[in-house]
C-alpha positions in Angstrom: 8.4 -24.4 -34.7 5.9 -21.6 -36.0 4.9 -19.5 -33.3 1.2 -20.4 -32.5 -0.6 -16.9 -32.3 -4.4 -17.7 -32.5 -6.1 -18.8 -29.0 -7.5 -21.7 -30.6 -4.4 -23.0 -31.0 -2.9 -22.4 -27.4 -6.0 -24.0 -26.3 -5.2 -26.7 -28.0 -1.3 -27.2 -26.8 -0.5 -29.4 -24.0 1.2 -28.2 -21.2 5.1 -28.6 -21.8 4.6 -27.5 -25.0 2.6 -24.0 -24.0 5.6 -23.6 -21.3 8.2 -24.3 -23.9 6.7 -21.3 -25.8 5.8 -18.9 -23.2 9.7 -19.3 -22.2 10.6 -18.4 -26.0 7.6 -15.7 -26.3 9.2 -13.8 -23.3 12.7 -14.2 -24.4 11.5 -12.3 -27.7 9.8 -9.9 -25.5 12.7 -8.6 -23.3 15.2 -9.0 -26.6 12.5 -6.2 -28.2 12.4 -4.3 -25.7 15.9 -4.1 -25.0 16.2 -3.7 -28.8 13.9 -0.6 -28.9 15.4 1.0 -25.5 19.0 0.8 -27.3 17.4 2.3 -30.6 18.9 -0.8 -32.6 14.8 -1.9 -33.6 12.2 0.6 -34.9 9.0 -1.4 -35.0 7.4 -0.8 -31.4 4.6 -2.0 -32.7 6.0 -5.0 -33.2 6.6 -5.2 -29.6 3.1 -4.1 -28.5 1.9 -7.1 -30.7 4.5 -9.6 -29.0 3.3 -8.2 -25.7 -0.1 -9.3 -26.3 0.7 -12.1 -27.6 2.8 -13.3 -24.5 -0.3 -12.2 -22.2 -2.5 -14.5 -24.1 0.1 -17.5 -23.4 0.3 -16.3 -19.9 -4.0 -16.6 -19.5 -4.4 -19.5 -21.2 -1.5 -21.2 -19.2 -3.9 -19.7 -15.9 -6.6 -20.9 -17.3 -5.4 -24.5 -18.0 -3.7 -24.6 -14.6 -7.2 -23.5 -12.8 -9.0 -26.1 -14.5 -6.0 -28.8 -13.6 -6.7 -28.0 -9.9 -10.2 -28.1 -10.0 -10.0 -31.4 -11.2 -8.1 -32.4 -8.8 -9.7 -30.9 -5.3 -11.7 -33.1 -3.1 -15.0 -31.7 -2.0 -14.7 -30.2 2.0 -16.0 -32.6 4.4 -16.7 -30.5 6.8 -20.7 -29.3 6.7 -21.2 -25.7 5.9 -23.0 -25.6 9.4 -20.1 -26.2 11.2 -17.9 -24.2 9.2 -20.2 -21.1 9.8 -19.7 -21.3 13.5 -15.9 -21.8 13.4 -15.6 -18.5 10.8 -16.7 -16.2 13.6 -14.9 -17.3 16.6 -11.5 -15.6 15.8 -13.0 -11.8 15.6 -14.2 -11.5 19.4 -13.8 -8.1 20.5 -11.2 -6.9 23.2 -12.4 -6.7 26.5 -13.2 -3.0 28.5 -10.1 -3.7 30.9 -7.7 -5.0 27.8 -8.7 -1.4 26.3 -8.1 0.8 28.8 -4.5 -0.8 29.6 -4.0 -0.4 26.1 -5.1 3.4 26.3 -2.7 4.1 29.8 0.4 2.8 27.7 -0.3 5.0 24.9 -0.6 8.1 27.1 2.5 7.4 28.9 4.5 7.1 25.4 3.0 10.5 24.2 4.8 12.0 27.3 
């Protein structure tokens, strides 16, 4: 199977299919690269271009994947009133007398 290289035509893969090739595109990847690190390939281009090419797989698998689980999220039924009220309970501030225990210990661990 020719490898698909213009983002029309990831957009236009289906899911298996766009794994399938991001698994080959990154086996061709590391094979380069291990290819140019043991001098055995020249063309580093080549592997720059492969690189990008993978990264596009990569975003467009994101981006299909984002747009899967927006789909599929229910709306919060919680109001935003209530949600607003709960947000600021858990940063209360510590108490004068939790503070100044705090400080004695540190003192006494200086020592």
């Amino acid at each position: 199977m020719p490898k698909p290289s213009a983002t029309g035509e990831l957009r236009a893969m289906q899911m298996p299919d766009l794994a399938r090739e991001i698994k080959a595109q990154a086996l061709l990847v590391e094979q380069l690269r291990l290819g140019i690190k043991l001098k055995k390939e020249k063309d580093t281009a080549k592997l720059r271009r492969e690189r990008r090419k993978f990264a596009q797989m990569k975003t467009e698998w994101t981006r299909k994947t984002a747009a899967q689980l927006q789909g599929s999220t229910k709306p919060s039924t919680v109001p935003s009133s209530a949600t607003s009220l709960t947000s600021g309970h858990g940063s209360a501030k510590a108490s004068p007398s939790a503070k100044a225990t705090k400080d004695k210990s540190a003192s006494h661990t200086r020592l």
